[in-house]
N, C-alpha and C positions, 0 to 999 in steps of 0.2 A: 716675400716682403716682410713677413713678421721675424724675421730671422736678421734682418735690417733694423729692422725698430727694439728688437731686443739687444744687438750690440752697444746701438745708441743707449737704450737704458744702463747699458753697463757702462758707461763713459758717463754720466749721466750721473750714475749712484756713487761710482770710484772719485769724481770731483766734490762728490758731497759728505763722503765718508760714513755709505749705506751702504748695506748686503740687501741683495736682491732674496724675494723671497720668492711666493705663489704668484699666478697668472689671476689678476680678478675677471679680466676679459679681454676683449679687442674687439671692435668693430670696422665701419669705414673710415673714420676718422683715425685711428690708431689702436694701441695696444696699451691696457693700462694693469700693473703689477704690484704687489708689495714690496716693502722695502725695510728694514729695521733699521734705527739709526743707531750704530755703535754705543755711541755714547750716552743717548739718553735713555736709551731702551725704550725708545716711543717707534710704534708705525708708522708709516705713511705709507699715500699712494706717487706714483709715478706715471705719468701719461704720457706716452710720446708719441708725437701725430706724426700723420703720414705727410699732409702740408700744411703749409704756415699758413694761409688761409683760414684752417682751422684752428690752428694751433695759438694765433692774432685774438683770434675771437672769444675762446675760452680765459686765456689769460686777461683780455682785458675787462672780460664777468667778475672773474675773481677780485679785480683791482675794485671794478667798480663797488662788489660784495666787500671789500674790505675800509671803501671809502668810508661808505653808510654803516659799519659795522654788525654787519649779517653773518649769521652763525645759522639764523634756523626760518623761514619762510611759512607763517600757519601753523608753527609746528615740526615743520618736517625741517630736519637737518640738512645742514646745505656744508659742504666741507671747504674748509679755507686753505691758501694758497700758502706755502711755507719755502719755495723756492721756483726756481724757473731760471730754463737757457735757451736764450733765444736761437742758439747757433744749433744745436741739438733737435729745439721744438719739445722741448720736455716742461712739464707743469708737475709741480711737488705740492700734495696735498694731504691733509690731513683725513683720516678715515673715519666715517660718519656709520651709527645703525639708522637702520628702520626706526621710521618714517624719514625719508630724505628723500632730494631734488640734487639731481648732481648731471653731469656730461652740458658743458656748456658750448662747446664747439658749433652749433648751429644754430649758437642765440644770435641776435644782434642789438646793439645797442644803440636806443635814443629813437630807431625808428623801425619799423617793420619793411620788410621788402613788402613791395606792390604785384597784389596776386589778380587775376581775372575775377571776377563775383564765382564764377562756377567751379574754378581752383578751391576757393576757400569750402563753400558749401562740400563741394565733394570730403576736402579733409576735414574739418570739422564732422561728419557724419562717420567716417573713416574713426576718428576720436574716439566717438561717441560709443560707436560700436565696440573700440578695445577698449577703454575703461570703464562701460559699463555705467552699473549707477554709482560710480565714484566722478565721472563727468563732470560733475557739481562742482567737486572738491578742487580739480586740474585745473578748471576755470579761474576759481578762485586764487589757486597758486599761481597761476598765470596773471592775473590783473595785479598779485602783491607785487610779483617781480616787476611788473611794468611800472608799478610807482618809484622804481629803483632806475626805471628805461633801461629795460632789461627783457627783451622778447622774445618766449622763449618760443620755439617751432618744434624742435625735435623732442617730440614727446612720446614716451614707451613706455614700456612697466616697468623697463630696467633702470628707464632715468627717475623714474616716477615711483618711489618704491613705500606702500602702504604696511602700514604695522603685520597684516595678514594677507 
């Protein structure tokens, strides 16, 4: 599959007049890579997802991140959206350090899905346990983006990434 989703990046970069560089990651949502732009000698990232379902969801974060003009949430760096093809499922973005909030694929916008009481408690506690006493802070990052209706669920240390 990732072998799929890297072609796509190379159709992807070659329309936009990028060289593909390093692999930053891939998960279930897709595979996301470096990219240098010829011309301007600036980085970026490239995402391409597995489906447009996700693929819908992340781009319309960044849209909405670029309505409100959000660069950084608390602090933490949030990377902006510099291209996108819908036919591909590719998102072009700009490369953020530490402290940053980035993978928006399983946010949703304006309103949350509706969980059982005992869904939530479990993840929430689930949370708690992977971030530790930074918890506080996730919360926090979480209710700014909600002032934007912006919700975000899929939270990890990789999306979630603390100065140390």
């Amino acid at each position: 599959m990732n072998d799929l989703l890297r072609s796509k990046a190379g159709l992807y970069a070659n329309s936009r007049d990028l060289e593909l560089a390093e692999t930053l990651g891939s998960g279930k949502d897709g595979i996301v890579l470096t990219a240098n732009q010829k011309k301007k000698h600036a980085d970026v990232a490239i995402k391409i997802f597995r489906w447009e379902e996700a693929f819908r969801r992340e781009k319309a974060v960044y849209e909405r991140l670029a309505e409100n003009g959000v660069a950084a949430v608390l602090g933490f760096n949030v990377p902006q959206m510099t291209g996108f093809d819908d036919q591909i499922l590719a998102v072009e973005m700009t490369i953020v350090k530490r402290p940053f909030v980035l993978d928006f694929a399983g946010a949703y916008l304006d309103a949350a899905p509706e969980f059982p009481e005992d869904v939530v408690i479990a993840w929430e506690e689930e949370m708690k346990e992977r971030f530790e006493g930074r918890w506080r802070m996730v919360e926090q990052i979480m209710a700014e983006f909600r002032t934007f209706g912006i919700h975000l669920l899929d939270l990890s240390l990789n999306n979630i990434g603390f100065l140390d």
